[in-house]
Structures are given as C-alpha cells and as structure tokens.
C-alpha positions in Angstrom: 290.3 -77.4 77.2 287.8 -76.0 74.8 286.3 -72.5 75.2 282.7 -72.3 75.5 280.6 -69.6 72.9 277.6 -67.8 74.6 275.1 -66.3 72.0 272.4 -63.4 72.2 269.6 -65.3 69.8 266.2 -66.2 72.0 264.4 -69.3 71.6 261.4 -68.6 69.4 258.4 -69.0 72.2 255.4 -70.6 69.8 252.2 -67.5 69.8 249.2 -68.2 72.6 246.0 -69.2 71.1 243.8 -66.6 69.7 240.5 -66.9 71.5 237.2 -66.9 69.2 235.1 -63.3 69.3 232.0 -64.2 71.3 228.6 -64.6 69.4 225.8 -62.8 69.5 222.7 -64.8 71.7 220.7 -66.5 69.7 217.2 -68.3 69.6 216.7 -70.9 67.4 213.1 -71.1 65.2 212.0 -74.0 67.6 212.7 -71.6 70.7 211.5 -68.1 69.0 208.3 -70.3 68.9 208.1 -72.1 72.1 208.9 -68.5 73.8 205.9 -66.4 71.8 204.0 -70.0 72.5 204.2 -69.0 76.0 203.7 -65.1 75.7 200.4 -65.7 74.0 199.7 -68.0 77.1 200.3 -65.6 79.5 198.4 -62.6 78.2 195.4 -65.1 77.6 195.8 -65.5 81.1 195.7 -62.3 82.1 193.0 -61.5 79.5 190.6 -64.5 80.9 191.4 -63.9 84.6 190.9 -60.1 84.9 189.5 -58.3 81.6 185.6 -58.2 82.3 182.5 -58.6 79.6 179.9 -56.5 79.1 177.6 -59.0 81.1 176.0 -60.0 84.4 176.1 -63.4 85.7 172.4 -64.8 87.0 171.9 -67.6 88.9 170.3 -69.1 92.3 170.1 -67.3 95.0 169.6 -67.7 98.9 166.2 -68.4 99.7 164.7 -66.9 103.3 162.0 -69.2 105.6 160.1 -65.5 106.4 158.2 -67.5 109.2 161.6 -68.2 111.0 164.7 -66.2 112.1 168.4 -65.2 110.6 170.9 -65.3 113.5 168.6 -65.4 116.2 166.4 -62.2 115.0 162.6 -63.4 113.8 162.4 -61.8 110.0 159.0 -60.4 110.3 158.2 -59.2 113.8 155.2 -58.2 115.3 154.7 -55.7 118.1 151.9 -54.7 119.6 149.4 -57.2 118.5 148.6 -60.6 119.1 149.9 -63.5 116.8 149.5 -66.9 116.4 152.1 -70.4 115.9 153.0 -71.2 112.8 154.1 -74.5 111.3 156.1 -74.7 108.2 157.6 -72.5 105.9 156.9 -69.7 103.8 160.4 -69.0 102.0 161.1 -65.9 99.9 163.6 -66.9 97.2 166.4 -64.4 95.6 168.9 -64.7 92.7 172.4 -63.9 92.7 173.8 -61.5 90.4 177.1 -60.9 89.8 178.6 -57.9 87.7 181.8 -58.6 88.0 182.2 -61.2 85.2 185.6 -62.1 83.6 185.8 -63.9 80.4 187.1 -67.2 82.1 184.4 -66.6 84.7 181.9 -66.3 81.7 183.5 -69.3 80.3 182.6 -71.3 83.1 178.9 -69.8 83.8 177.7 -70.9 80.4 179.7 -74.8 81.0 177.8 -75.3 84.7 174.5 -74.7 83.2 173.2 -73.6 86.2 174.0 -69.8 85.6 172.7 -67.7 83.1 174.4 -64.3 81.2 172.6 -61.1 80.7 173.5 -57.7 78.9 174.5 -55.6 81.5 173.0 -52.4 80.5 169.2 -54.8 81.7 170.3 -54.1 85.1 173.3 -51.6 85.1 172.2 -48.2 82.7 174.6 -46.5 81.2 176.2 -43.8 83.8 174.8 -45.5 86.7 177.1 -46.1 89.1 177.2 -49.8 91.1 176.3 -47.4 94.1 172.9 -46.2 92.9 171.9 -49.7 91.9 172.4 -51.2 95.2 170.6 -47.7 96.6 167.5 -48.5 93.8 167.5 -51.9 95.4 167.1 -51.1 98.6 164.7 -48.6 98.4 162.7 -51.0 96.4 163.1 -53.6 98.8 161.7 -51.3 101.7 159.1 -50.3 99.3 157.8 -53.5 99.4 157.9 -54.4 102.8 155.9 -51.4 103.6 153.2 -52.5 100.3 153.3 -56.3 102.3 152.3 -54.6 105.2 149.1 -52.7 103.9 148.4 -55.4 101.6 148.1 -57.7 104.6 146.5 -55.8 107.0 143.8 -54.0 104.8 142.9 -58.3 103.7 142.7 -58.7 107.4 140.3 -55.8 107.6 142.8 -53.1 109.1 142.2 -49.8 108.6 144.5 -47.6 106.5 146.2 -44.1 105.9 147.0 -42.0 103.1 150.9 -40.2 103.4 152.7 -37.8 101.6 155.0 -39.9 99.7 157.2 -38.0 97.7 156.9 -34.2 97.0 158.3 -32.7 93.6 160.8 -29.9 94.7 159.4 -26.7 94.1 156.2 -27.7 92.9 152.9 -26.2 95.3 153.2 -28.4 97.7 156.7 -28.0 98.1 157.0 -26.3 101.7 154.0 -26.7 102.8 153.9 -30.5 103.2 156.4 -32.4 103.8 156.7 -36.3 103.3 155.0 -38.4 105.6 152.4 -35.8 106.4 149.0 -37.7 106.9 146.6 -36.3 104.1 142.8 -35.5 105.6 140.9 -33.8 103.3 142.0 -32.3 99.6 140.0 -29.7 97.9 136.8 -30.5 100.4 136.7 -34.1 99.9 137.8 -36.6 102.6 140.8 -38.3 101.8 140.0 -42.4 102.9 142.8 -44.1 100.3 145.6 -42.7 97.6 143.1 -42.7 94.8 140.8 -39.7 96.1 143.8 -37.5 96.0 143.5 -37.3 91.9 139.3 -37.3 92.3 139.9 -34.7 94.7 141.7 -32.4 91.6 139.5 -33.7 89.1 137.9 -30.8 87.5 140.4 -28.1 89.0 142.7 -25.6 87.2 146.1 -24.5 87.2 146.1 -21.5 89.3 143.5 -22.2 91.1 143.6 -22.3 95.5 142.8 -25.3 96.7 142.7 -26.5 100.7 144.6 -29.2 102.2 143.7 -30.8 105.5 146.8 -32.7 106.6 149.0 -33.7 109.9 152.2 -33.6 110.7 153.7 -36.4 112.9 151.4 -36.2 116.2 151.0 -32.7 115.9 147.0 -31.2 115.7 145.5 -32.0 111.9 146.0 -27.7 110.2 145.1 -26.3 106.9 146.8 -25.0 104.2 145.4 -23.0 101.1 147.9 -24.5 98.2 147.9 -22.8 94.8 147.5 -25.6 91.9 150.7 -25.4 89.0 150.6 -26.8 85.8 152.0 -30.1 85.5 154.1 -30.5 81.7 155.7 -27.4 83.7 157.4 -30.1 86.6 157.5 -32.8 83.7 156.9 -31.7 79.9 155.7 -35.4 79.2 152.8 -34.9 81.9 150.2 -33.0 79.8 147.2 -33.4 82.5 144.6 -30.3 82.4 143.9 -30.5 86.1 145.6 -28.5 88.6 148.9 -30.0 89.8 149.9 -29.8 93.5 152.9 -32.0 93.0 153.3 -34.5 96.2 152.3 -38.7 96.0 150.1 -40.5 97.8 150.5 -43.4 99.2 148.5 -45.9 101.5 149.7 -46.8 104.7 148.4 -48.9 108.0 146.6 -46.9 110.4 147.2 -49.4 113.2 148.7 -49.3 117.0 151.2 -52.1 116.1 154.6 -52.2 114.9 155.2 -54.3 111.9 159.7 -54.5 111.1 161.0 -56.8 108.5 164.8 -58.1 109.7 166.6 -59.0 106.5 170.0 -57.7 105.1 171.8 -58.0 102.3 168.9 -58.3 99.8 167.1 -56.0 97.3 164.2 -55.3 94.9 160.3 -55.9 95.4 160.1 -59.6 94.6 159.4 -61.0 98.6 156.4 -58.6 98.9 154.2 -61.3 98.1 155.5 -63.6 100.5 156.0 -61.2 103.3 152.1 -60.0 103.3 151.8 -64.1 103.4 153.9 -64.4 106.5 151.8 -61.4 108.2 148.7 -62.5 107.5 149.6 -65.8 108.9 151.1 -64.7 112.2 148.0 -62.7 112.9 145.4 -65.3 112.1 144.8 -68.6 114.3 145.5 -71.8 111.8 148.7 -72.9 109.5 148.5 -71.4 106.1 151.0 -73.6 105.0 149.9 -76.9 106.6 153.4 -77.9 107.5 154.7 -77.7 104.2 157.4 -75.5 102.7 156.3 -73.0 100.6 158.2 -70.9 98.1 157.4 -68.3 96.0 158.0 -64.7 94.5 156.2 -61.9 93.3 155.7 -57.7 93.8 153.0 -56.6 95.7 151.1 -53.5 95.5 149.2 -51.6 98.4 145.8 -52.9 97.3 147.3 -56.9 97.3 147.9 -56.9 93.6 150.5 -59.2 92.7 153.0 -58.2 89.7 155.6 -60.5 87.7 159.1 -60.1 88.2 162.4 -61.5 86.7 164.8 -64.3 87.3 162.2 -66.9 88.2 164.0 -70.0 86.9 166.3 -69.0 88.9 164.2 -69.2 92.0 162.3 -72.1 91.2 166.1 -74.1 91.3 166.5 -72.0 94.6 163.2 -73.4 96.3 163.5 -76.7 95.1 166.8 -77.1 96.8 165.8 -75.9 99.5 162.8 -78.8 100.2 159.8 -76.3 98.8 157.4 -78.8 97.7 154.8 -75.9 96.2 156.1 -72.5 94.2 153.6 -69.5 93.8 154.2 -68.1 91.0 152.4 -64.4 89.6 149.9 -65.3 86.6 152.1 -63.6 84.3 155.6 -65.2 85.0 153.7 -68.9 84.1 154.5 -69.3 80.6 158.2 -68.6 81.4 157.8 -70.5 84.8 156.5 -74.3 83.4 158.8 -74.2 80.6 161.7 -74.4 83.0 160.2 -76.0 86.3 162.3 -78.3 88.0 161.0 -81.6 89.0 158.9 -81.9 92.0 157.6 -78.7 92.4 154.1 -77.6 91.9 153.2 -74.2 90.8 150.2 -72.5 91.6 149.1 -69.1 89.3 148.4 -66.4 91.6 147.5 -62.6 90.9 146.3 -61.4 93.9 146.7 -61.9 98.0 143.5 -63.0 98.3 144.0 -65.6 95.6 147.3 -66.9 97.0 145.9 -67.0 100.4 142.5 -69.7 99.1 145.2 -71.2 97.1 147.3 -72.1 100.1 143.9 -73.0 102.1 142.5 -75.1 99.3 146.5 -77.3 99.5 145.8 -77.7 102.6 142.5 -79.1 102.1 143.3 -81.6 99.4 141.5 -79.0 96.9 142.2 -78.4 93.4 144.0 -75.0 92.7 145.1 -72.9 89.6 148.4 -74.1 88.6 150.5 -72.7 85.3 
C-alpha cells in the first residue's frame, strides 16, 4: 500500500482579459458635414419662416358692389329721402396690404406675379406705430364718405353747410368754437361754402377783433368777438399776414336726410368716387350703370373733384375678376393704368363727378367717352 503526498502549490488560474479603455465619440468628416449640412438648414428655416424684410406686400384686394348689401346690411343707405331701383353694379375696389412679410413670404410674392413689394417706410414712417396707420386709415376713409356725400348731393343741387372742422389747440378760436359748430357769418360776411372763411380774413391783422356768427348743435345761432393771432406762431412754416383764428372749414349737407355708409374692415379715401356714384344714383330715377358692372377708384373732394391714388394695377386685377366690364379711372392714374390693364376692361379718364357721371350716361347710350 503506497502512501499518498498532498502538496500546498495552486494551479496557476490563466489572468481575465483586459478590457479596451473606451474611445472618445467621434464624427467622421462625412458626418461633421452632413450634421452642419443640416444646421445651416435649419436656421435658414427659421430665418425664411419668421425673420421679416423691410417691405410691404401689395396685391388685389376685395372689391365692394356699393349698390348692394354685406351680410344683409345695404352699404350706402338712405333715410329720409326718396330713392330709386337700381340695376347693376357700381363696385369700389381695395388692395391688400400686408406688413408682415417674411423672407420666404417675399420669396413667394415676387414668383406668383400677382403681388407686388414696396419699401415699407411708403406706407409705415418711421416711429409710427401699426396702430396709428390703421387710425390714419380710418379716419381717411370716413373722410371720404362724408366728401362722397357733399359731392353728390351739391351735383344733385342740395344745399350745403360750412362746419368747424378742426380747431388748432390754443389758437383764438380755441374755446370758443368747438368742432362741428355751424359757421354763419365771419368778420360781417356770410359764410355760404368753406372758401369765404379765408375771404372773410382777407385783409385783417393779427390782433385785430373780429365777429363770428356760428351755432352750436340745435341750439340758437350766438356771437362771439374772437381776437385774430398770428399764424408762423401755431406753425413757423405758415407765414400768412392775415389774421389767424385757427379752426377749418369744411362743407357739409344741409339736408333733412340721413346718408350712412356700412362697410368695415377697409381704409383710405379711394371709394369716394364711387360712393358719391352710388348716391347720386339711388336718388335719381334711371340706371347709371345700365346693368353693367362698374368698377372704379378714385378720392373725392367736397366740390366733386376727383384725385389719383395708389395701387391701381392692383384694382384693375380686382375688378376684372370680379365681372367689371368698365374701370373709371382719375385722369392722372392713366399713364400708369393702360400700361398694366388687364384684358377686357375698358377704362374711362375721369377728373370730376360730373364727368364720370356723362361718362357712365354716354356707355349707356352707345356714346363715345374719354378713355386713357
């Protein structure tokens, strides 16, 4: 029987692996490219979809049949007075402006064509805030419904008013009439239209007391003794001679009847001319417009003068798609107007109501009118 031998020496157990350090993350060229590729993208995007440029966008806007009605409510209505059917349409046309333009919105006003940009410092000045632009074009816009309205009725043969306008603050008048007063008499001369307000301070002097016959509201006609300033003093570029009361006249219907214009949402004194159209032809028997639609644009002052105004290729494209066969158009705005007239519509030059209304008559006869 052999004797066994134990021993203390330990199998040698072979080392674990050694795991490699990790590396460091890292982009190849190819991916350092695609990645700033895509960054570049991205803040293009942004760029395009939210930076804005220093212009307005200017294109066709809605265009109005002022013989008709917007949701039910007649756009011109007359109260009081008798008027007469119509047949056709007289449409006031608008453009749309938009001051909110972003490069890729810029980008894709010039490809349409139909659009058109402007600097916007033409229709926003500098420190004016988007508030007192859409306050400017309101006030414009009333402006002109109220000229319309004179316009219209004093061609029909209506009489008119003079008002108290405006009145500069602390100036003479300042006090002692207030705006809308009716103006009687100035200095001893009756006071029929705005004009013989300034005849009435021709040859007067600073300092000088003048009287003042004038209403207020439907209270008794009073007078007033005002003393006359100097006018560079209220405005250093004013350098009149005269005596300066400080208020502005203006004309206004002196009729029984009520004459409100229902449209929102627009602004500026381009539809004058083709709201003192509509009134005159409600209040007189016949159909100016023959049964045809009728566009057009223009300011209008209290005498019927018509003025140019802006944007007119603009509302030619309007009228036209709209069906307007016929586009009146203010003397001065032709040359611009027939450069850019789209096809099938005729303009016809006006500068006055009185012209526009023959115009419309002579269509409607078969007659030859002015055209641009």
């Amino acid at each position: 029987m052999s004797d066994s031998v134990s021993t203390d020496t330990a199998v040698p157990v072979p080392p674990a692996p050694t795991q490699p350090e990790p590396q460091p993350w890292r982009l190849s060229r190819r991916g350092w490219t695609v990645l700033l590729s895509f960054l570049i993208v991205v803040v293009l995007g942004l760029l395009g979809a939210f930076v804005q440029v220093p212009y307005v966008g200017i294109g066709p806007g809605p265009t109005y049949n002022t013989l008709g009605d917007v949701d039910g409510t007649q756009i011109v209505q007359i109260s009081g007075e008798q008027t007469y059917p119509t047949n056709g349409q007289l449409r006031m046309t608008t453009v749309s402006v938009d001051d909110h333009v972003t490069l890729f919105g810029a980008a894709a006003m010039w490809v349409s064509g139909r659009f058109a940009l402007m600097p916007r410092e033409e229709y926003i000045r500098p420190g004016q805030t988007e508030q007192q632009v859409e306050q400017e074009n309101k006030k414009m816009f009333q402006d002109s419904q109220s000229n319309a309205e004179v316009a219209a009725l004093r061609y029909l043969g209506f009489p008119v008013k003079v008002l108290a306008a405006e009145i500069t603050g602390k100036a003479p008048a300042d006090g002692v009439i207030a705006p809308g007063d009716r103006l009687i008499e100035v200095n001893g001369k009756k006071i029929a239209v705005q004009e013989d307000v300034r005849t009435a301070l021709t040859g007067t002097t600073p300092g000088q007391s003048v009287p003042i016959t004038f209403q207020h509201e439907n209270e008794a006609p009073r007078t007033a003794s005002i003393t006359l300033g100097r006018a560079s003093d209220f405005n250093p570029a004013d350098k009149r001679a005269e005596g300066f009361m400080g208020l502005a006249p203006i004309d206004r219907a002196d009729v029984s009847f009520s004459t409100t214009i229902h449209l929102q949402d627009v602004g500026g004194p381009s539809a004058g001319l083709i709201f003192a159209l509509t009134i005159v032809d409600k209040l007189t028997p016949g159909e100016m417009e023959g049964g045809q639609t009728i566009a057009g644009t223009g300011e209008i002052d209290v005498k019927g003068n018509v003025a140019p105004i802006g944007g007119i290729p603009f509302k030619m494209v309007a009228a036209r798609e709209a069906g307007a066969s016929t586009f009146l158009v203010p003397a001065d705005n032709c040359a611009e107007a027939k450069e850019k007239v789209p096809d099938g519509l005729r303009l016809i030059k006006v500068d006055t109501l009185a012209n526009a209304v023959k115009a419309l008559d002579d269509v409607r006869g078969g007659r030859p009118v002015p055209s641009c």
